[in-house]
C-alpha distance (Angstrom), angle and dihedral (degrees) to the residues before:
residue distance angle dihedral
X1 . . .
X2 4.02 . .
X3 4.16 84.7 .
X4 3.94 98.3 51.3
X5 4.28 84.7 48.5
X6 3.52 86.9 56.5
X7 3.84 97.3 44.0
X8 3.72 96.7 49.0
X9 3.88 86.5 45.5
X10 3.91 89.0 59.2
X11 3.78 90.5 35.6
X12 4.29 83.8 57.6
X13 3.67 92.2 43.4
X14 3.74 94.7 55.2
X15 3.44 94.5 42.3
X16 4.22 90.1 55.6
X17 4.09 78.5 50.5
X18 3.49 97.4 60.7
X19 3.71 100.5 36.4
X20 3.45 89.3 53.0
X21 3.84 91.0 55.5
X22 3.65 95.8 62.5
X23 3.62 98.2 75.5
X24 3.24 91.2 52.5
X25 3.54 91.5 50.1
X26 3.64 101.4 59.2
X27 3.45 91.9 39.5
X28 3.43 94.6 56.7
X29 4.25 103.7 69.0
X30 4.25 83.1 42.5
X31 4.32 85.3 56.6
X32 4.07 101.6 36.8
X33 4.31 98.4 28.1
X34 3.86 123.4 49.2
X35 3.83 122.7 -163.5
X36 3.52 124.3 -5.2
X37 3.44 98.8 -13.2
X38 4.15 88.7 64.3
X39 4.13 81.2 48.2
X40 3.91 85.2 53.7
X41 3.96 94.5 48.5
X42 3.82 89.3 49.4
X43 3.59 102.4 51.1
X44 4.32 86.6 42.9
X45 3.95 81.4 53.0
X46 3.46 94.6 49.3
X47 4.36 96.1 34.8
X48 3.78 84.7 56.1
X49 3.78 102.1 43.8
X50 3.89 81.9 55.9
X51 3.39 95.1 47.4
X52 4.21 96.4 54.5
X53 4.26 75.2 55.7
X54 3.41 86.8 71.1
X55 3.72 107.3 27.7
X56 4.16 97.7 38.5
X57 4.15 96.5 64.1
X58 3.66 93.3 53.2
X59 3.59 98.9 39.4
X60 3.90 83.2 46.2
X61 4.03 91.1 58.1
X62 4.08 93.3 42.7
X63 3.53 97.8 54.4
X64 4.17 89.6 43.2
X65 3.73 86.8 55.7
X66 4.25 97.5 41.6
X67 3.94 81.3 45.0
X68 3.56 114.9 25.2
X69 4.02 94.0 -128.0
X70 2.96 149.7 42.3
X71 4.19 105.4 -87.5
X72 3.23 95.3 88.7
X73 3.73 100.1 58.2
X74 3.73 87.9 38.7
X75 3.51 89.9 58.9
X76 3.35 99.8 49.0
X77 4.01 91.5 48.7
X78 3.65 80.5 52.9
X79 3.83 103.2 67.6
X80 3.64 92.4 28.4
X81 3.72 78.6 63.2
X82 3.72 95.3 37.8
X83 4.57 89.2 49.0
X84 3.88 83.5 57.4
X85 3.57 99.4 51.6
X86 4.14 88.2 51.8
X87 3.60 94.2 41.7
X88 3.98 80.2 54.9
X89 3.82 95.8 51.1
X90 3.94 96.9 33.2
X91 4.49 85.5 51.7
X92 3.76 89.1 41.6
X93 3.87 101.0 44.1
X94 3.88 91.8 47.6
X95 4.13 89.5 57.7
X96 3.72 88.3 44.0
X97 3.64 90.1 53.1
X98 3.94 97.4 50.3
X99 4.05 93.2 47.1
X100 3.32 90.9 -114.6
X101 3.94 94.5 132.0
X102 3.94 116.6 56.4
């Protein structure tokens, strides 16, 4: 019982993590892109958050049957994750770098 405490406490904490993130993430074409280029960055945010909608449940159920759990899929939603976040940094360091961004 101690174990599943401890899961669903690091299951909470990642959850706060990631819905934390998405203010920052639509804030962040609005504060590096001006015009229609922030429009574009918005609607690729929000074209590919729909599309792991319809790619994440089946990629869920083909790694639990390759695998037999979970970990796999887990993993892979992990540096998915994890590319994002450097993409992020990598896109918002370059601006940062050439003064674009007060």
């Amino acid at each position: 019982l101690d174990m599943h405490i401890v899961a669903l406490l690091g299951l909470v904490i990642a959850a706060i993590g990631v819905f934390c993130a998405n203010a920052i993430l639509w804030a962040l074409p609005a504060s590096l892109l001006t015009g229609t280029a922030a429009a574009a960055a918005i609607a690729l945010i929000n074209s590919v958050g729909n599309l792991s909608g319809l790619v994440a449940p089946p990629l869920l159920g083909w790694s639990r049957d390759a695998t037999g759990g979970f970990a796999a899929a887990g993993m892979i939603f992990t540096a998915v994750l994890l590319l994002g976040v450097l993409l992020a940094w990598v896109f918002a360091r370059g601006k940062l770098a050439q003064g674009l961004r007060p």
